[in-house]
C-alpha beads as a LAMMPS data file, in Angstrom:
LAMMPS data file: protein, C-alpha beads

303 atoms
302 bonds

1 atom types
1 bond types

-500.0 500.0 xlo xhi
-500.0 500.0 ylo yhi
-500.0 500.0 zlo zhi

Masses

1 110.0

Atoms # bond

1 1 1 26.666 211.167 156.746
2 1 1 25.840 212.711 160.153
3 1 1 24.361 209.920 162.680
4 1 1 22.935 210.568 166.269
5 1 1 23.496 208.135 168.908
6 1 1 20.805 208.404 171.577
7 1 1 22.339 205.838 174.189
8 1 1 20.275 204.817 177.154
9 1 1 22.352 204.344 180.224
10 1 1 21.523 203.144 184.145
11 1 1 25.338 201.322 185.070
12 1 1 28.664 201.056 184.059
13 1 1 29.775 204.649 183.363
14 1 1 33.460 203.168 182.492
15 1 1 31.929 201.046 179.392
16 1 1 29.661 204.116 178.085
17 1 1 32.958 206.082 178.056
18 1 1 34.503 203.404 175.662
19 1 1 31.332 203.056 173.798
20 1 1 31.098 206.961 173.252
21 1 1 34.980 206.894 172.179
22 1 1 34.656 203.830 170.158
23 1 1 31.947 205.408 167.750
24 1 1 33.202 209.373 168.072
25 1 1 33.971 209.697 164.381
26 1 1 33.073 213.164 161.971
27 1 1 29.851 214.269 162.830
28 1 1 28.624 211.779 164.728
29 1 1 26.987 213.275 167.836
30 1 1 25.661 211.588 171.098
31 1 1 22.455 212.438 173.019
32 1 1 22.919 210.013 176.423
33 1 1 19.817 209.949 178.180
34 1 1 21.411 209.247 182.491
35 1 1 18.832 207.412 184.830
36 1 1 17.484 209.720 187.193
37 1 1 18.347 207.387 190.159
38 1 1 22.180 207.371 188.486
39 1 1 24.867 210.037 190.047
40 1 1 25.389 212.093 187.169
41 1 1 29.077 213.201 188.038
42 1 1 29.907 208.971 187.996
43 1 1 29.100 210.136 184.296
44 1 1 30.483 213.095 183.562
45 1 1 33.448 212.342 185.011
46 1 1 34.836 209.537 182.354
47 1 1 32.591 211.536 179.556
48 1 1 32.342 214.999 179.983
49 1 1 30.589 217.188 178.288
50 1 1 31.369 218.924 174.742
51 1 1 29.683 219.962 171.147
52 1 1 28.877 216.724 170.114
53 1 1 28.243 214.867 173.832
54 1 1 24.985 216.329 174.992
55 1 1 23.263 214.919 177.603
56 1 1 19.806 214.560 178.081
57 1 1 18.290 217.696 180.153
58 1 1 14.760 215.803 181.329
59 1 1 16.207 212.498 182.964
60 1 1 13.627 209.655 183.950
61 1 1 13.751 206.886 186.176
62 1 1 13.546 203.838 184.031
63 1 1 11.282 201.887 185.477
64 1 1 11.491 198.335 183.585
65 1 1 8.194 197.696 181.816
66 1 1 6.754 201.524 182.079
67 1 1 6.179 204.116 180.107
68 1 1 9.083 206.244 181.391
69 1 1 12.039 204.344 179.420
70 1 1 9.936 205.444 175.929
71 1 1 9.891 209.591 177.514
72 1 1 13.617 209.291 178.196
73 1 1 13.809 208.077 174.528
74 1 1 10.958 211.355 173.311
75 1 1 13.155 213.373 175.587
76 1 1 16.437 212.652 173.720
77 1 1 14.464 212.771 170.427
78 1 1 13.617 216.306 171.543
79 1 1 17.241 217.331 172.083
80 1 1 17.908 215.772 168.660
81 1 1 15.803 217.944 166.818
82 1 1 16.302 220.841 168.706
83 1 1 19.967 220.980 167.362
84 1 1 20.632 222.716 164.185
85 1 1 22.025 219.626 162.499
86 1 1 20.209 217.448 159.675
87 1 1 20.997 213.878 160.769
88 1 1 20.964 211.127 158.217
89 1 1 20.033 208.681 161.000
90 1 1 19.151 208.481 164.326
91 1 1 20.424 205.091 166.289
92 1 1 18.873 203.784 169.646
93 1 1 21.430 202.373 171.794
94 1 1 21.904 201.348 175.228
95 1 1 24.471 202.152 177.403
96 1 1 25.559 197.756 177.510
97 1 1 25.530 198.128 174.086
98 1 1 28.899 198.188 171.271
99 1 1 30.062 198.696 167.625
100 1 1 31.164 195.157 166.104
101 1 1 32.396 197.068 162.735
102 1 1 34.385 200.331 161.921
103 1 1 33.075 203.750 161.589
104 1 1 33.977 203.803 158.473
105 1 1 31.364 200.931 157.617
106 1 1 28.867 201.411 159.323
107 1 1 28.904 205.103 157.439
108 1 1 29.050 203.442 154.012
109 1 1 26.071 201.384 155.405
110 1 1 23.979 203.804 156.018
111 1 1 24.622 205.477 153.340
112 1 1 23.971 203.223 151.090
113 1 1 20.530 202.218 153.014
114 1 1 19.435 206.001 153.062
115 1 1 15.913 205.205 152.594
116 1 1 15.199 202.263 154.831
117 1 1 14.366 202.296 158.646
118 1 1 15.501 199.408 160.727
119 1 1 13.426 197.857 163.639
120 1 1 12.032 193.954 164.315
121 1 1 8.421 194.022 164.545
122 1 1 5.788 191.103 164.037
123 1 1 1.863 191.297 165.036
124 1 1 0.217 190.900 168.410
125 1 1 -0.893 188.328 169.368
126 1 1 2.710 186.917 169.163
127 1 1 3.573 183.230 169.712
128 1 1 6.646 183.343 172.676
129 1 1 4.444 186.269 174.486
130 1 1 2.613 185.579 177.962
131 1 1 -0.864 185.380 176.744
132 1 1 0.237 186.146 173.006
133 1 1 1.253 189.777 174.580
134 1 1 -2.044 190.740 174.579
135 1 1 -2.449 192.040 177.980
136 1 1 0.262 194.672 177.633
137 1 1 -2.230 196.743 175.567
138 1 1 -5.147 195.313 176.662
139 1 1 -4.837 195.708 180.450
140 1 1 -3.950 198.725 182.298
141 1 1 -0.091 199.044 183.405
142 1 1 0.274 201.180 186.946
143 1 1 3.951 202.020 188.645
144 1 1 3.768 201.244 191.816
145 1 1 6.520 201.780 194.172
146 1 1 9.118 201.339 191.621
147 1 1 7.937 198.586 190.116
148 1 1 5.476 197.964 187.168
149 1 1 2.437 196.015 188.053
150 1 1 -0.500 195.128 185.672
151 1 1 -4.257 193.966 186.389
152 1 1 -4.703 190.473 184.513
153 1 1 -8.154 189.528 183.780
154 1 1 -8.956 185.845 185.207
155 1 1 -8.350 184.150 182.240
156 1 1 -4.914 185.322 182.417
157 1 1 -4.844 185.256 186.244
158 1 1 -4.718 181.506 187.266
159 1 1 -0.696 181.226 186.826
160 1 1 0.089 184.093 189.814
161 1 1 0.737 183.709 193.494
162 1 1 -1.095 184.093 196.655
163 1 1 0.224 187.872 196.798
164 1 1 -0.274 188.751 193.233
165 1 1 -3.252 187.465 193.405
166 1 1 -4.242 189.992 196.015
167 1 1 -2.515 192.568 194.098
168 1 1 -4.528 191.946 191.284
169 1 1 -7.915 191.998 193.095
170 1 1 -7.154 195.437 194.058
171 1 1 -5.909 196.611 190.708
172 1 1 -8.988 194.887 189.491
173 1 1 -11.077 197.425 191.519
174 1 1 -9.530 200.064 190.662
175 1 1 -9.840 199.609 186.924
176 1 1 -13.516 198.462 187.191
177 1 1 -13.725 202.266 187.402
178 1 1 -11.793 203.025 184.479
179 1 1 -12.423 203.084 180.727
180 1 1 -12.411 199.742 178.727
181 1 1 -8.377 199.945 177.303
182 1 1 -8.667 199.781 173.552
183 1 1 -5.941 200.019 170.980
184 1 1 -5.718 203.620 169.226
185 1 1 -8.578 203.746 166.411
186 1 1 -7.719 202.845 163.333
187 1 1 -4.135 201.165 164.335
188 1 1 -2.788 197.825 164.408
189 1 1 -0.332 196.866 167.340
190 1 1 3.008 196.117 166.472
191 1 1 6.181 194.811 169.026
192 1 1 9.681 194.084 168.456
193 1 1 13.054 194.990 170.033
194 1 1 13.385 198.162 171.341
195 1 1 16.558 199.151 169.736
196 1 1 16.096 200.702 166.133
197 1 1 17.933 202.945 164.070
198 1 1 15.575 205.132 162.034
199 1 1 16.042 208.154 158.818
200 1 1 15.608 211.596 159.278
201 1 1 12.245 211.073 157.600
202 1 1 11.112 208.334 160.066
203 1 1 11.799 210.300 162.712
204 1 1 10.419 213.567 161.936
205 1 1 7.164 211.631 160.665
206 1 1 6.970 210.698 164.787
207 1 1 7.391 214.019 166.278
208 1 1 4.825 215.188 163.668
209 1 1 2.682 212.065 164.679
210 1 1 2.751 212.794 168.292
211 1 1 1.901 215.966 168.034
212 1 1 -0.837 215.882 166.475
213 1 1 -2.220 212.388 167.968
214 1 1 -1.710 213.590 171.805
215 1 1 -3.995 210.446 172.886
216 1 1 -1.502 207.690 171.446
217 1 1 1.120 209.045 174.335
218 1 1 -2.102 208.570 176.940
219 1 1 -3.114 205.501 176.008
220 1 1 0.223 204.305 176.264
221 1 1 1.143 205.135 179.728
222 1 1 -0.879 202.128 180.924
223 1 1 0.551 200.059 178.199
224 1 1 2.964 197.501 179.569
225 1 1 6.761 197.116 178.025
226 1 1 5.751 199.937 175.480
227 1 1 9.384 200.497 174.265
228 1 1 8.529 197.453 172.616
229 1 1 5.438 198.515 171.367
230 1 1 5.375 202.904 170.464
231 1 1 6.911 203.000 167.718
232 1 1 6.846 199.731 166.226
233 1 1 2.901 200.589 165.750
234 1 1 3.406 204.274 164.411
235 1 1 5.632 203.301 162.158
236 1 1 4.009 200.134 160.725
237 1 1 0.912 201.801 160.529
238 1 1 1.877 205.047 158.600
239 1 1 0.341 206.475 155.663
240 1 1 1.475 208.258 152.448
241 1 1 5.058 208.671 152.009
242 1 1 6.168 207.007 155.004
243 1 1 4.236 203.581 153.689
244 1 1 7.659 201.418 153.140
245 1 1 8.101 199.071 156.039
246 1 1 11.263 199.087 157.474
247 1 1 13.834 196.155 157.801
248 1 1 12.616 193.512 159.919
249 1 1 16.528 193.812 161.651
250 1 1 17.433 195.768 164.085
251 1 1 21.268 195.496 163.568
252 1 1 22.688 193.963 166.370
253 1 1 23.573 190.689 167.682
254 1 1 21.786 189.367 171.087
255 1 1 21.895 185.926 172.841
256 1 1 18.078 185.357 174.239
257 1 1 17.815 181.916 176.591
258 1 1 14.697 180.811 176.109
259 1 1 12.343 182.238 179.085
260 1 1 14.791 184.685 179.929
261 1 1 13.972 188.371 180.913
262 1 1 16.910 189.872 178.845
263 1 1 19.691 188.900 176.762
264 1 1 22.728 187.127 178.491
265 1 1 26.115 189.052 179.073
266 1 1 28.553 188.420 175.691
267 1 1 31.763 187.009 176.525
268 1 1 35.001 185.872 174.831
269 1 1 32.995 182.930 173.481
270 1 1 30.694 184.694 171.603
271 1 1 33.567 186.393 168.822
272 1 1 32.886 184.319 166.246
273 1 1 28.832 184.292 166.181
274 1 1 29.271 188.231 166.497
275 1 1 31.190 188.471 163.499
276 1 1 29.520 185.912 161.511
277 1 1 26.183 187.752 162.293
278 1 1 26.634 190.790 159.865
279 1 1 25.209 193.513 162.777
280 1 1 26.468 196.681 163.210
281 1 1 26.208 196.494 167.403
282 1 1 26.187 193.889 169.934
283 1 1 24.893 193.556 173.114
284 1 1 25.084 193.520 176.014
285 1 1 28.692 193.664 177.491
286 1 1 29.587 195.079 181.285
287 1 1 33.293 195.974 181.925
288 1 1 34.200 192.803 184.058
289 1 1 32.647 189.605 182.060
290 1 1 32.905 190.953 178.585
291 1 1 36.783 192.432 179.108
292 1 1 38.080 189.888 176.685
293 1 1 35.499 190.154 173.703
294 1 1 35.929 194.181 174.114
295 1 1 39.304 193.848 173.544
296 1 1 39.063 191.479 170.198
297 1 1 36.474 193.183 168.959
298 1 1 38.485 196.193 169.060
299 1 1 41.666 194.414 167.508
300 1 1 38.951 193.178 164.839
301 1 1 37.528 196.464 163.926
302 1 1 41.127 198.036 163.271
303 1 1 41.537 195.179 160.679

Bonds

1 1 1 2
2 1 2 3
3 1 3 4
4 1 4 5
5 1 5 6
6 1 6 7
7 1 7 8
8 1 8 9
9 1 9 10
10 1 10 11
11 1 11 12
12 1 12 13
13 1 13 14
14 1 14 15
15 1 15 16
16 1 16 17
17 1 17 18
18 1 18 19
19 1 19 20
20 1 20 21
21 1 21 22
22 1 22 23
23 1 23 24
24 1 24 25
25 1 25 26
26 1 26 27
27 1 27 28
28 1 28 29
29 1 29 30
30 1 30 31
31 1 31 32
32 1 32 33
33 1 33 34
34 1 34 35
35 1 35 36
36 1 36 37
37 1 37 38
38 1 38 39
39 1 39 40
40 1 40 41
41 1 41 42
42 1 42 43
43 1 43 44
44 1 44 45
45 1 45 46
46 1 46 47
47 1 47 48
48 1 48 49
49 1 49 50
50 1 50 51
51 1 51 52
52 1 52 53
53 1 53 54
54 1 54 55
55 1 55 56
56 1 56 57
57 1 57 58
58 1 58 59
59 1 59 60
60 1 60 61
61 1 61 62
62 1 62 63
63 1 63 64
64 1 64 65
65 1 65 66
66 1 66 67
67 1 67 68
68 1 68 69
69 1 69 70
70 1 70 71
71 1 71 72
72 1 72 73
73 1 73 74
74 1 74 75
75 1 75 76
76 1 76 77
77 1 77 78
78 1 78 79
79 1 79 80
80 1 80 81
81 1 81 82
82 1 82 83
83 1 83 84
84 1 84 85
85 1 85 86
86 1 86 87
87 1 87 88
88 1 88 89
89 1 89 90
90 1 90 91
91 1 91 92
92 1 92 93
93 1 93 94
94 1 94 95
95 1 95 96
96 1 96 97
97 1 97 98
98 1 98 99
99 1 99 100
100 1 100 101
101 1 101 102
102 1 102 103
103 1 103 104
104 1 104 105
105 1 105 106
106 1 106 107
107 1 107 108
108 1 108 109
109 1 109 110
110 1 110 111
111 1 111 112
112 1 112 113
113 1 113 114
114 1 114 115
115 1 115 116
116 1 116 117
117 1 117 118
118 1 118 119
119 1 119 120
120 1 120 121
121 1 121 122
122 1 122 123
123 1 123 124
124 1 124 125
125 1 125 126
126 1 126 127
127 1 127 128
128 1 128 129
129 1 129 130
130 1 130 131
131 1 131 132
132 1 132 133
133 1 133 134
134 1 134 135
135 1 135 136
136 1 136 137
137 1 137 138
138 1 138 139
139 1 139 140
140 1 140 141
141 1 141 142
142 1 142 143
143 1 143 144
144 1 144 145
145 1 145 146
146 1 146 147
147 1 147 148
148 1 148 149
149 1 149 150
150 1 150 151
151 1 151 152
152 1 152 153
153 1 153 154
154 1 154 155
155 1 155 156
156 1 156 157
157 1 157 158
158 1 158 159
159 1 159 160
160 1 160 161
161 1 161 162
162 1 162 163
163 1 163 164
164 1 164 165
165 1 165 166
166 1 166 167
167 1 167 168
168 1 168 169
169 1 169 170
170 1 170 171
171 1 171 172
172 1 172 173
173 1 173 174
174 1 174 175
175 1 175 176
176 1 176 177
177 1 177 178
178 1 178 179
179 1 179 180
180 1 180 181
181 1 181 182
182 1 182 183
183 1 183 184
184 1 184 185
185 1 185 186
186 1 186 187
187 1 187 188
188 1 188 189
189 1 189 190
190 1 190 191
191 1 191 192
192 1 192 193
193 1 193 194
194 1 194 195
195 1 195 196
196 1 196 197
197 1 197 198
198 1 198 199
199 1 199 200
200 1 200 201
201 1 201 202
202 1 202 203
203 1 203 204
204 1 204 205
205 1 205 206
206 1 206 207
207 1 207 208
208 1 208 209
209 1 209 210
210 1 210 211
211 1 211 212
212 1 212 213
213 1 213 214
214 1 214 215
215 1 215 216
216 1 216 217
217 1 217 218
218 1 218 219
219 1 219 220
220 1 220 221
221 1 221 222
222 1 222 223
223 1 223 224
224 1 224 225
225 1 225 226
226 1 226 227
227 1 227 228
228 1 228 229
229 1 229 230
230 1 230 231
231 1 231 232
232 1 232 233
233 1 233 234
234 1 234 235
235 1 235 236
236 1 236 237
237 1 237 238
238 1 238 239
239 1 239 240
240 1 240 241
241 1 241 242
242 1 242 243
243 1 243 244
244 1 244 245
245 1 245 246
246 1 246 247
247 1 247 248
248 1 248 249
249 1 249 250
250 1 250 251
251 1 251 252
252 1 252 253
253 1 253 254
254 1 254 255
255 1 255 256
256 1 256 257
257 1 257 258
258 1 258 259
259 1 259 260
260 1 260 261
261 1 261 262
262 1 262 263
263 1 263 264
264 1 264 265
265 1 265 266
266 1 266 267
267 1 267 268
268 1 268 269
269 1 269 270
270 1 270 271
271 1 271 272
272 1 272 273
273 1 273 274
274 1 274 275
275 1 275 276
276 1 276 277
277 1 277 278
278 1 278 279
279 1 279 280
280 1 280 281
281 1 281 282
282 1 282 283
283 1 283 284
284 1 284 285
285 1 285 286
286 1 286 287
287 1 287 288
288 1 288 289
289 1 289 290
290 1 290 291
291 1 291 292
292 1 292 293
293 1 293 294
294 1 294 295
295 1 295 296
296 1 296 297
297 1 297 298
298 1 298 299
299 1 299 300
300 1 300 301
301 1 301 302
302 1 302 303
């Protein structure tokens, strides 16, 4: 069972050492994908490199919400396919993220799951979205100055501010010139988590996908949060062998408060749910709140 980590990091170079270490096992290789605005040397020196820690050649600055988190994740693919190994799967991590069982299981999982794909997807509109989540792929998405920033039409509108109401009279104008946004023909949209772990069919039926569909990668530039979206909706939507849907799981354990922007830090409180949960990865930990679960969940995986 060969398995490719593609791990997504921005912070914490000290915990992605320890996450790399914690899952180096056989043939398990790691493709880790370093924000652009990231010193690479904070990296390189607690990981350096070698023939099974490769790391990513095209680095993008991650903007939150844009398109440039799902290229650092076709970037990585690239590398992964490039390299003359046939991976069983291919897992999407992130560099907060950590094993919650042994090596050993998690191989025996996967093995025994060879033919199943594992991401959390549901339809859009979706009930807990800002206006069902329909105006991440119905309105167009722009970076601007490092942030994301989206033209809402004025149904949406009423609930911003005095300046993003400005801000969205301008992007207003600017897309009056531009193309009505439509959803790729013949597709139904698809969200869920962004984190998957996918076969070596799955993931060769994307590269083969976006190569010959060229517009899906256009159209999604403008698309708002589309890590949540891109592959969800190629997958979901696939023909012929590729029909199966995958597991509505994506294998780890998160804590969501309601309203919140992203899951809350796991601490020594949170053992117990973790290990109850049957996932294969938590997140997210950083080195300073999360010391004490690290350190259980490492006495717990020796067990």
């Amino acid at each position: 069972m060969n398995i490719a980590y593609i791990i997504l990091a921005h912070k914490y170079p000290r915990h992605l050492g320890r996450l790399v270490e914690k899952l180096t096992y056989k043939q398990n290789h790691f493709f880790i994908h370093i924000d652009a605005r990231a010193k690479m040397e904070d990296y390189t020196a607690v990981l350096p490199f070698d023939e099974k820690i490769h790391y990513v050649q095209k680095r993008e600055k991650a903007v939150w919400g844009s398109f440039r988190l799902v290229q650092a994740t076709l970037n990585a693919l690239e590398e992964v396919n490039r390299l003359p190994v046939d991976f069983d799967f291919v897992c999407l991590l992130s560099g907060q993220d950590y094993p919650v069982k042994s090596n050993a299981f998690i191989e025996a999982f996967f093995s025994a799951r060879a033919g199943d794909n594992f991401m959390t997807y549901r339809t859009l509109p979706s009930e807990g979205l800002n206006y069902g989540g329909m105006h991440r792929i119905e309105s167009y998405t722009f970076t601007l100055r490092g942030r994301s920033e989206t033209y809402l039409p004025s149904s949406y509108a009423h609930s911003l501010n005095r300046k993003g109401k400005s801000l969205n009279f301008l992007l207003g104008l600017y897309c009056a010139f531009k193309k009505k946004r439509a959803f790729p023909k013949g597709m139904v949209p698809y969200y869920g988590s962004q984190w998957w772990c996918l076969n070596k069919e799955a993931v060769d039926y994307i590269l083969l996908f976006l190569e010959q569909n060229r517009d899906y990668i256009a159209y999604h530039r403008h698309t708002l949060i589309p890590d949540e979206i891109f592959f969800q909706s190629i997958l979901i939507n696939a023909k012929g062998p590729m029909e199966k849907l995958p597991v509505n799981d994506n294998l780890r354990f998160m804590v969501w408060e309601e309203s919140a922007n992203g899951p809350n830090v796991l601490q020594g409180s949170d053992l117990k749910p973790i290990l109850r949960s049957g996932a294969l990865f938590a997140r997210k930990f950083n080195e300073q709140e999360s010391r004490e679960l690290l350190e259980a969940l490492d006495r717990e995986i020796m067990k």
